[in-house]
Backbone as numpy.savetxt, mean C-alpha at the origin, in Angstrom:
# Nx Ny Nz CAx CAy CAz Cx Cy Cz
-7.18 8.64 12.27 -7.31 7.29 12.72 -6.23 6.45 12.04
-5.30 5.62 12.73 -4.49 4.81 11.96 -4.54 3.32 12.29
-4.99 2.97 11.23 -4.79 1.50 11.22 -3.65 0.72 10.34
-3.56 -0.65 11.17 -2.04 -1.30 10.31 -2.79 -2.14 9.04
-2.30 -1.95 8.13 -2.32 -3.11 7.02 -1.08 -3.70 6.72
-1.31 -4.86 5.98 -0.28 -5.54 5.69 -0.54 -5.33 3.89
0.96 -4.75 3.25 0.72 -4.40 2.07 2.35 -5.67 1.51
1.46 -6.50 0.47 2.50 -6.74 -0.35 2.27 -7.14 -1.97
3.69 -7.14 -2.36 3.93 -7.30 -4.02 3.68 -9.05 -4.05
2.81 -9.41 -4.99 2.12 -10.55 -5.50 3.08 -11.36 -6.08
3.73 -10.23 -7.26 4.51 -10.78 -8.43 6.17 -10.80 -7.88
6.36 -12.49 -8.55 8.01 -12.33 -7.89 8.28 -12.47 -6.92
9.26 -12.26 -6.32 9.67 -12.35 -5.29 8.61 -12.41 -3.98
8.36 -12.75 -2.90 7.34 -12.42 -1.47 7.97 -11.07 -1.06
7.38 -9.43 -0.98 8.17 -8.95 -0.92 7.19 -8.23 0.54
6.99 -8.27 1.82 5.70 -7.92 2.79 6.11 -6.50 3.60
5.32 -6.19 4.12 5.65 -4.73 5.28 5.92 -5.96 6.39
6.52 -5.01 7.42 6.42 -5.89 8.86 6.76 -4.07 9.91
6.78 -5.29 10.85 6.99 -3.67 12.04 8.58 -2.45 11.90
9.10 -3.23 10.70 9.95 -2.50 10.68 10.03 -1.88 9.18
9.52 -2.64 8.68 9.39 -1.82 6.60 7.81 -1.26 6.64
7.29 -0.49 6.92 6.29 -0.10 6.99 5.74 0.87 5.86
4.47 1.66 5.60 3.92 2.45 4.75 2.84 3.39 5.22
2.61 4.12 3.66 1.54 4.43 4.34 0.47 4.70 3.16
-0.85 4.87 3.50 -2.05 5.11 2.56 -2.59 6.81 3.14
-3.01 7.51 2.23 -3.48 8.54 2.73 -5.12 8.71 1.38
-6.11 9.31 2.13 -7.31 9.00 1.04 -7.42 10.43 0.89
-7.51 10.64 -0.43 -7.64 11.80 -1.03 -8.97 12.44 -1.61
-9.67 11.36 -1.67 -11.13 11.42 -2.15 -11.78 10.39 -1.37
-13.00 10.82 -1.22 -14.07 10.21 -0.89 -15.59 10.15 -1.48
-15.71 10.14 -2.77 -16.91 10.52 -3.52 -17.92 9.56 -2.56
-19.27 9.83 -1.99 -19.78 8.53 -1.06 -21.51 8.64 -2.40
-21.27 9.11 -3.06 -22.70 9.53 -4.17 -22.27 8.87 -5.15
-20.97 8.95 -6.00 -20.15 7.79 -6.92 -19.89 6.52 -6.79
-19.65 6.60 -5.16 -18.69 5.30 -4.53 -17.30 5.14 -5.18
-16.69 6.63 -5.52 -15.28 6.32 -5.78 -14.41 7.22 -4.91
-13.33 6.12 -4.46 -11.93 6.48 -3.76 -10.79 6.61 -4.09
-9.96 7.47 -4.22 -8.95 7.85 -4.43 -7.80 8.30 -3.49
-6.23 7.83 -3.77 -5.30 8.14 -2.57 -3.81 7.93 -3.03
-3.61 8.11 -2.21 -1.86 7.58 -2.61 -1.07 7.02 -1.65
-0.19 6.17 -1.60 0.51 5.07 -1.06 2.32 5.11 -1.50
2.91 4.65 0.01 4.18 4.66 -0.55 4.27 3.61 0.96
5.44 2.65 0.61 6.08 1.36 1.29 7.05 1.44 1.31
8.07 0.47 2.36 8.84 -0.23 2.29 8.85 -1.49 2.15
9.11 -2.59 1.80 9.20 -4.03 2.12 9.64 -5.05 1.88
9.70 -6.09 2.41 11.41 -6.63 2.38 11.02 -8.48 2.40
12.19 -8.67 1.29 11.29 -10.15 1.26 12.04 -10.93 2.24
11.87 -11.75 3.20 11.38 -12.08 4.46 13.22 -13.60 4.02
13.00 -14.23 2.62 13.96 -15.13 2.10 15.10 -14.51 2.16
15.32 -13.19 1.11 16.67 -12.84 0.42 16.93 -11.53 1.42
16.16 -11.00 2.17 16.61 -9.57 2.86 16.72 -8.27 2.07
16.23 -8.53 0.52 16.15 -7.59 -0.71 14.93 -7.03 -0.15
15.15 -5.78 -0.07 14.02 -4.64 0.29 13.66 -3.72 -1.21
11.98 -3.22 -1.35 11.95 -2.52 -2.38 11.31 -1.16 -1.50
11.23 -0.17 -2.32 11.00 1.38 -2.04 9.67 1.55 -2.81
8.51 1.35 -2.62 7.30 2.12 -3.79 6.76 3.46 -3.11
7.49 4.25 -4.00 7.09 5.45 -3.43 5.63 6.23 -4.85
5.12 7.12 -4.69 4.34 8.08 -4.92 3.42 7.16 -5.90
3.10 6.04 -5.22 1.67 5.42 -5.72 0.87 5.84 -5.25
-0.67 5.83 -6.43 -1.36 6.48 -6.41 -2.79 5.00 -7.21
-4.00 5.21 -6.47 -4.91 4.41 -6.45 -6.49 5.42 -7.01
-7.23 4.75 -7.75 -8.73 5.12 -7.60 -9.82 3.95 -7.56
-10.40 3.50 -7.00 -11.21 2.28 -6.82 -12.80 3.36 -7.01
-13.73 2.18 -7.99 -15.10 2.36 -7.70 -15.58 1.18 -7.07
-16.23 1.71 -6.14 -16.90 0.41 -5.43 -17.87 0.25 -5.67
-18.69 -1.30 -5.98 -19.79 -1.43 -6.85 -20.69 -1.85 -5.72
């Protein structure tokens, strides 16, 4: 199933995905007895002002959900 998110960097610069800097999330875990998720993520995205694009590649996430 693929859905779009919009992924961006907070700090610094506005740096956003759009239809052309795109990413992706893939979930690696699904504990549903823990409520913890785990995955990894890699982007492109480009701040929208300066045309400076960044690369985050082989991020990696675990969330417990309370």
């Amino acid at each position: 199933m693929r859905r779009r998110f919009e992924i961006y960097y907070a700090r610094g610069p506005n740096y956003r995905t759009n239809n052309t800097y795109t990413g992706t999330v893939i979930i690696t875990r699904c504990d549903t007895v823990n409520q913890i998720y785990s995955g990894n993520f890699y982007f492109k995205a480009v701040d929208e002002n300066t045309g400076k694009i960044v690369n985050v590649t082989d991020g990696r996430f675990d969330v417990k959900r309370n």
